[in-house]
N, C-alpha and C positions, 0 to 999 in steps of 0.2 A: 309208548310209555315215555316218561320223562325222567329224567336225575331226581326231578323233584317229588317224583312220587312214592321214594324211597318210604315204607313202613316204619316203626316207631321198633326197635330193636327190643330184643329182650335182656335185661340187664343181667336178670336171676333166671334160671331155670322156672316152667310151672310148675308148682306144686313145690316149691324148695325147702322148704321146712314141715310137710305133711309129716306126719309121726308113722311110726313103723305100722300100726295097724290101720291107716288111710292110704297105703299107696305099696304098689310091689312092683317088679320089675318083669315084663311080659316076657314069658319064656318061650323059645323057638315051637317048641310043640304041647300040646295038651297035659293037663297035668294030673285029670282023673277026676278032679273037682267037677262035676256040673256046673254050668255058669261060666267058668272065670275062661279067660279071653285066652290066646296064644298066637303067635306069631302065623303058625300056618293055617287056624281056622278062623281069625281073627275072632270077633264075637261069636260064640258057637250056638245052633239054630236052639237049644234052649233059650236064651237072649229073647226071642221071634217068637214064642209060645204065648199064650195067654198062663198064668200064676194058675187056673182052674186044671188046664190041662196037660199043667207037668213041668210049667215054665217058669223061669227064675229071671229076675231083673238083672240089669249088669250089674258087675259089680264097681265100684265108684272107685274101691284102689287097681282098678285095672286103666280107667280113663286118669286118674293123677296119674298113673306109670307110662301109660302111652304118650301123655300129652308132655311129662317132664322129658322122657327122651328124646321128642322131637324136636321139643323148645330146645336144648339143650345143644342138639345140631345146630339150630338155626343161631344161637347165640354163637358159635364156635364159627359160622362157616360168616357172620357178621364182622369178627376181626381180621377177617381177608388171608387168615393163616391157611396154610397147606396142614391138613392130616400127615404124621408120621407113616413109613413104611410099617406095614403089620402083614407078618409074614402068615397069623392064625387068621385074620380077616382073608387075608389073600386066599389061601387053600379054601376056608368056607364059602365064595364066590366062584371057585374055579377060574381066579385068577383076574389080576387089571385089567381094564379094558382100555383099545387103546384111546392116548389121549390123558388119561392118568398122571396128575404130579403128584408127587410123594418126597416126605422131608429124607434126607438120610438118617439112619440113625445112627452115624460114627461120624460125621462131619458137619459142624453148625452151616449153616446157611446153604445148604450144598444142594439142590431142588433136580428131581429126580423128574424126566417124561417117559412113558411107556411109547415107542413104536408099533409094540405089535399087540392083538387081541388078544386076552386071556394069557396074559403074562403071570407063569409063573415063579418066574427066578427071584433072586434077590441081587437088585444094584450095586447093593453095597459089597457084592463081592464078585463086581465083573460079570452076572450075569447077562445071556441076552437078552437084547428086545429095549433097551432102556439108552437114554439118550441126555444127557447133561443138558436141563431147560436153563439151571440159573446157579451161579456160584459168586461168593464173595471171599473176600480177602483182608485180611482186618491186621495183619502185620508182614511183613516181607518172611518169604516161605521159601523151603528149599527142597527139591528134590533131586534124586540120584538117581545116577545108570551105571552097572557094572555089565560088559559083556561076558562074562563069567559066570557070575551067578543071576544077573536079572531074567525080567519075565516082564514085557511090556502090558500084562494084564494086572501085576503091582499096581500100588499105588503109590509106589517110588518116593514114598515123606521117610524113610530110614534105609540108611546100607540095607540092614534084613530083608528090606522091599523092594529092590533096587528095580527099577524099570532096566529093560536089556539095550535099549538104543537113544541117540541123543534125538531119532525122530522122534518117539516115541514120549519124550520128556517133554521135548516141543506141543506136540499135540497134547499132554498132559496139561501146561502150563496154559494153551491157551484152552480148557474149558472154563477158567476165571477170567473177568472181564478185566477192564484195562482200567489201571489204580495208580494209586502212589507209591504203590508197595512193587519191589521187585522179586521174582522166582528167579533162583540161583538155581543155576543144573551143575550139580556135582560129579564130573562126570571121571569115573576111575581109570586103568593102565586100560591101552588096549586098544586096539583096533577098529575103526567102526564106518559106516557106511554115511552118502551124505545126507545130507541133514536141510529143512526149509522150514521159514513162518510163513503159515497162510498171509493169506494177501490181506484180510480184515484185520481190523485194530483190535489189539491182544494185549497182555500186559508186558512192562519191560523184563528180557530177559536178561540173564547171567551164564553163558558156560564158562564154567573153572574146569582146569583140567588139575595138570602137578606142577605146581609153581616152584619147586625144586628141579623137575625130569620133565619139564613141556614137550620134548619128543617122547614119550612112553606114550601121550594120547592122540593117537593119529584119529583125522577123518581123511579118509581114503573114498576118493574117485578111479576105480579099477579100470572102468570103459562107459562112453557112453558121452551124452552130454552134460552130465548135472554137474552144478555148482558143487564145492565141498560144503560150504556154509551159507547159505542166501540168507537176508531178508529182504522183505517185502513189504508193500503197503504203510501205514504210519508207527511201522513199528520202530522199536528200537533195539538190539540185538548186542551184545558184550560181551567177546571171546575171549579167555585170556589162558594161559599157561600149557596152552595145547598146538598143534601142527597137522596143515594141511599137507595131500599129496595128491595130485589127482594125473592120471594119464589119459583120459577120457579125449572125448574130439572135440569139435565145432567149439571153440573156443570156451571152455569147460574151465574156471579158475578155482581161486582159489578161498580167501575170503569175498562176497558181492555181495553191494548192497543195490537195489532195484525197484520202482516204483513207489518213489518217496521214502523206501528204508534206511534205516541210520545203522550202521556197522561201526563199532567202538574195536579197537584192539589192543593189549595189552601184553604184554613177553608172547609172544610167539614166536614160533619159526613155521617155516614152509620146504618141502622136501623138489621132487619133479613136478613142475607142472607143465606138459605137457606140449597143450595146445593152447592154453590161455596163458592169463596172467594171475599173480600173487595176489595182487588188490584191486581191486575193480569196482569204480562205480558208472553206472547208467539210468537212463529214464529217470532222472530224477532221487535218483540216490544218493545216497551220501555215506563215503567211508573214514573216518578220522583214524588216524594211527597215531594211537595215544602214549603208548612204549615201545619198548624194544623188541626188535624183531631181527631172526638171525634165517636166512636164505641160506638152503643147505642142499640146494638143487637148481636144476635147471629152467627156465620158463623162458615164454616167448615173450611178456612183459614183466613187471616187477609191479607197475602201475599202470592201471589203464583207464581214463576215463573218458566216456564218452554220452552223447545224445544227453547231457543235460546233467550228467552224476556231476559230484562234487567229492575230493580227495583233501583233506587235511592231513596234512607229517605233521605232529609237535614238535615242540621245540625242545630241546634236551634230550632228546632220545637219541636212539647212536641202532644204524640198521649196519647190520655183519652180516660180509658175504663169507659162507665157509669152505673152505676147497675152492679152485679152479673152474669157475662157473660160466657157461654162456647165456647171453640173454640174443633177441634176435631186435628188441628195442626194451632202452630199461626203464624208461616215461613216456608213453604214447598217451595224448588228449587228441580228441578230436570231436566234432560233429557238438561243438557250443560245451564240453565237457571242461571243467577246471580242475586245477591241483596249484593247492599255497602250500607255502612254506615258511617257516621264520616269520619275522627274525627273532633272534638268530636262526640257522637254517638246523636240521638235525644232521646228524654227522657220520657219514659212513664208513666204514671198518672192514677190516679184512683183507681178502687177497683179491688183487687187480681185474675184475672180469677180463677172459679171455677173448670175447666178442662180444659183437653188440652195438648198437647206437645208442648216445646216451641219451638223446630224447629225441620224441618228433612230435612236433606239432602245427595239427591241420584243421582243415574246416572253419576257421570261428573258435577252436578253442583256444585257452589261456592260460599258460604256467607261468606262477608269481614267485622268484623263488628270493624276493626282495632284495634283489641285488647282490645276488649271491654269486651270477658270473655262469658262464657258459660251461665249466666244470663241475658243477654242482654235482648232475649225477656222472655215479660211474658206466663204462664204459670206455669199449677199443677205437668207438671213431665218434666225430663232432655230431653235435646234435643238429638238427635244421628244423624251418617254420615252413610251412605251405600254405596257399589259400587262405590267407586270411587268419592263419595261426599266428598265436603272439607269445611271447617269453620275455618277460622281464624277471 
């Protein structure tokens, strides 16, 4: 078959102005009548009979009724539209089959697929079996998470709904595709676990924490290797007014961005981190530190970038160490990794680290801190270059 052998569409229904007594609408089963049609005997064997011996012709408002309701699909499934969810169709089938898209019906453009056979539930409220085919985004949208009161089976668009984790928002925001419009995750006081964007192109996010109390919203790394906050892939990612902690191992940080991810930051602070470092980009990453940021713990970097990430500090911003802090390097680049600066450079604050090197850089990588001078960063001893590392 060809594109071009597309049929001539039905514009109207058949029969669309038949008057009440030339057309009826065929009922699931027999209606007592002799003759007249039904869904489960279709034409019934009177129909077959010879008029001599007891048989009755069809009747003609049965053919306008059958032939309006078909035409009537066939004009409907013509504008390429998906049928709504129908929960009364659903039970009278014993349920979707899979394969099944279905509109929402509490969310415009929100395209529902059945995974599983004989789907009974309903999507629209978390049931199983059902899998987000298609979603749009038609203004910058916001959802929430309270560790307190949420439930990551919300649909997290109000407090009252609040999804329970920032994964959980995450995975939310990305079953809409990737737009103009950003999902802001509003994420409440409280404690939470860490958090990734898939690796596919998603839409831009936002977490907002408490732009008054940014230590009330911890993402805590307890053990383990995970990042507190990654992203991934061609996304783009914007933390602001909240705090990492992470004690985890294998060099586990704190904000990272990774495989062409973009990490935005804005007032944050950072508590222990462990075995990594505070900021980090690789594989093509890239993390900009857009405000202020106040180190309120200990880390083995402050900044780390490597295998190809890239680090922007802004300019105007002012990072505070708090308390008597060590770091064990507080600028490591390496492995073709860069970090600029300035000009002007941003300005660090606080109390003196008690160790640390103030940078090192190796491999091929490159810190531009635009002539800012070998004291740039803080730290208890000089910074050095290796292999091919360069600082200006």
């Amino acid at each position: 078959m060809q594109s071009s052998d597309i049929p001539d569409k039905f514009a109207i229904p058949f029969a669309n102005n038949a008057g009440a007594g030339f057309i009826r609408n065929i009922p699931q089963l027999p209606t007592g009548v002799t003759g007249q049609a039904s869904l489960t005997e279709g034409f019934p064997p009177a129909n077959f009979n010879p008029a001599g011996a007891g048989g009755v012709p069809p009747f003609g408002q049965d053919f306008n009724g059958l032939l309006k309701q078909m035409s009537s699909w066939n004009r409907w499934a013509a504008t390429g539209s998906f049928p709504p969810y129908d929960p009364a169709w659903q039970a009278a089938v014993n349920g979707y089959p899979l394969g099944s898209i279905v509109q929402s019906l509490v969310e415009f453009g929100l395209l529902w697929v059945s995974i599983v056979e004989g789907n009974l539930t309903n999507p629209d409220t978390g049931g199983a079996g059902w899998f987000v085919w298609s979603r749009i985004v038609t203004a910058n949208t916001d959802l929430y998470v309270n560790g307190a009161t949420g439930n990551d089976n919300n649909n997290g668009k109000s407090p009252a709904t609040a999804l329970a984790t920032p994964q959980g928002a995450i995975n939310k925001a990305f079953s809409y595709p990737p737009s103009q419009f950003n999902i802001t995750i509003h994420i409440a006081d409280g404690t939470y676990a860490p958090c990734a964007t898939p690796g596919y192109s998603g839409p831009t996010i936002i977490m907002d924490g408490n732009s008054g109390s940014p230590q009330n919203v911890i993402v805590n790394n307890p053990s383990g290797a995970a990042h507190c906050i990654l992203v991934t892939g061609p996304n783009v990612l914007t933390c602001k007014n909240l705090t990492v902690t992470n004690s985890g191992s294998l060099a586990a940080g704190g904000f990272v961005a990774a495989g062409a991810g973009t990490m935005n930051t804005q007032n944050t602070r950072s508590g222990l981190i462990s075995s990594g470092s505070v900021f980090e980009s690789y594989g093509g990453g890239i993390v900009n530190i857009n405000g202020n940021h106040t180190f309120a713990g200990n880390a083995q970097e402050w900044f780390w970038s490597l295998f190809g990430g890239v680090m922007n500090i802004a300019t105007g911003i002012t990072l505070t160490a708090s308390g008597s802090l060590t770091t064990n390097i507080t600028c490591l680049v390496q492995q073709l990794g860069i970090l600029t600066m300035g000009p002007p450079n941003a300005s660090f604050a606080g109390t003196p680290l008690a160790s640390g090197q103030r940078f090192s850089v190796q491999t091929n990588g490159v810190v531009n801190v635009n002539g800012g001078g070998a004291n740039v960063f803080p730290g208890a001893s000089a910074g050095s270059t290796a292999t091919g590392g360069q600082y200006n």
